[in-house]
N, C-alpha and C positions, 0 to 999 in steps of 0.2 A: 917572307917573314910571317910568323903563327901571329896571330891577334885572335882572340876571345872577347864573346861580348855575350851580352844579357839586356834586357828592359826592363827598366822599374815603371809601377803603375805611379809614382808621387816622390816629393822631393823625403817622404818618412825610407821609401822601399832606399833611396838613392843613400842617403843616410847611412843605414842598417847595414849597406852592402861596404859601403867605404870604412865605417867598423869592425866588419869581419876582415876584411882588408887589414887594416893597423894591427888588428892581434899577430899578423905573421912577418912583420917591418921587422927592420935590425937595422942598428946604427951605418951611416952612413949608407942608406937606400933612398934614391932619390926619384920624383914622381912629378912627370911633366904632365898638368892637364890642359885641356885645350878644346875650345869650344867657343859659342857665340858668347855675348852678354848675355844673361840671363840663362845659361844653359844649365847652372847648376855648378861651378867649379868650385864657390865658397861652399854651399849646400855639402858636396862631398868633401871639402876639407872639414867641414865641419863635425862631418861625421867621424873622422881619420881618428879627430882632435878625444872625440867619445870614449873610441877604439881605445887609444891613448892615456885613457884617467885624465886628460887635460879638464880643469872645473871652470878655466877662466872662460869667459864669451871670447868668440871664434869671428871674426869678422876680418872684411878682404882689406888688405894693407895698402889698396892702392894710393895713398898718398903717401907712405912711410916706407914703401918700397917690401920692408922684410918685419916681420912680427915674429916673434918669440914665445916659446907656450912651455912652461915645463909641465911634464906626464912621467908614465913607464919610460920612454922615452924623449927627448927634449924633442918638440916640433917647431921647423924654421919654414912660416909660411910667406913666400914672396909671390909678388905681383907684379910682374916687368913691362906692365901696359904701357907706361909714360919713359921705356928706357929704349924706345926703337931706335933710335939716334945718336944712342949713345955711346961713341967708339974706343971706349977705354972701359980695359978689365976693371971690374967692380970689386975684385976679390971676392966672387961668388964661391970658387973653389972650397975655399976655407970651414963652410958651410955640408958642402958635398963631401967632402972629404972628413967630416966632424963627425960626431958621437950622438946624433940625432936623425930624424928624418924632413929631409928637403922638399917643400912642394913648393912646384913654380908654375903660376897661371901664367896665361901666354909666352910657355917658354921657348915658342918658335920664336920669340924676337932676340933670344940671346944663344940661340942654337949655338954661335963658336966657342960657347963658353960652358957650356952643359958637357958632364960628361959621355966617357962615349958608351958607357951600359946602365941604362935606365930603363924605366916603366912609365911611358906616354900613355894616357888614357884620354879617350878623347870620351867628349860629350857632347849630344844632339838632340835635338828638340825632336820630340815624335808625338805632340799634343799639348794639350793647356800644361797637364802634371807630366807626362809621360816623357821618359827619355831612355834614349838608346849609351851605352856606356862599350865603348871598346877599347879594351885593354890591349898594347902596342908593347913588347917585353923587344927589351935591347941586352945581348948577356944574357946566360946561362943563368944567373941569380934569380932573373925576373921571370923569362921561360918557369922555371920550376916554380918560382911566388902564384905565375901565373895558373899551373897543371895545379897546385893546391889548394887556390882559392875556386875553382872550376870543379873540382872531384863532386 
């Protein structure tokens, strides 16, 4: 599998990059990220949200499970950290399959329920500000999301 990656010097570069990212989204694009706490996942949705025209504040849903943003496009930001356990379909689908875009922090906890062509970007810690971003494309979709966002 191709993966693309880059380093930001701070969570402004980490930002900046996840809103050139959103200008090339389209409904029903969905974006697993993944990384430690503190790696940056809200940081770059936050940014996605920028990308977006979202005006509302951007913050992680994790007790609400899924957060709702209208933009250019409508953003469905989920947080599946407290769902590791949980053995019944959520009706995530419905979301994925919608007229917005999907981003799911720790979405390796609900991997059987993700679909199967996505854009996993993982996030790592590479200093105090400093983090490494690698973009993981599932699907021809994302492959080329990915060859356009890299030119």
């Amino acid at each position: 599998m191709t993966q693309f990656e880059l380093n930001t010097a701070d969570s402004k570069e980490t930002s900046q990059f996840a809103a050139k990212l959103a200008h090339l989204l389209q409904p029903g694009d969905v974006l697993a990220l993944e990384g430690d706490l503190g790696a940056g996942k809200t940081t770059f949705t936050k940014g996605l949200a920028k990308g977006l025209d979202i005006k509302r504040t951007v913050n992680s849903p994790t007790f609400t499970i899924i957060k709702e943003y209208k933009g250019k496009l409508p953003l469905y930001h989920m947080d599946v950290y407290r769902l590791a356990d949980a053995p019944e379909d959520l009706g995530f689908d419905e979301y994925f399959e919608g007229d917005g875009v999907t981003v799911v922090e720790w979405a390796h906890l609900i991997e059987e329920q993700l679909p199967s062509e996505l854009l996993t970007i993982y996030l790592y810690h590479e200093g105090q500000e400093q983090r490494k971003i690698v973009l993981a494309p599932k699907g021809k979709r994302y492959e080329q999301l990915c060859k356009e966002i890299f030119r």
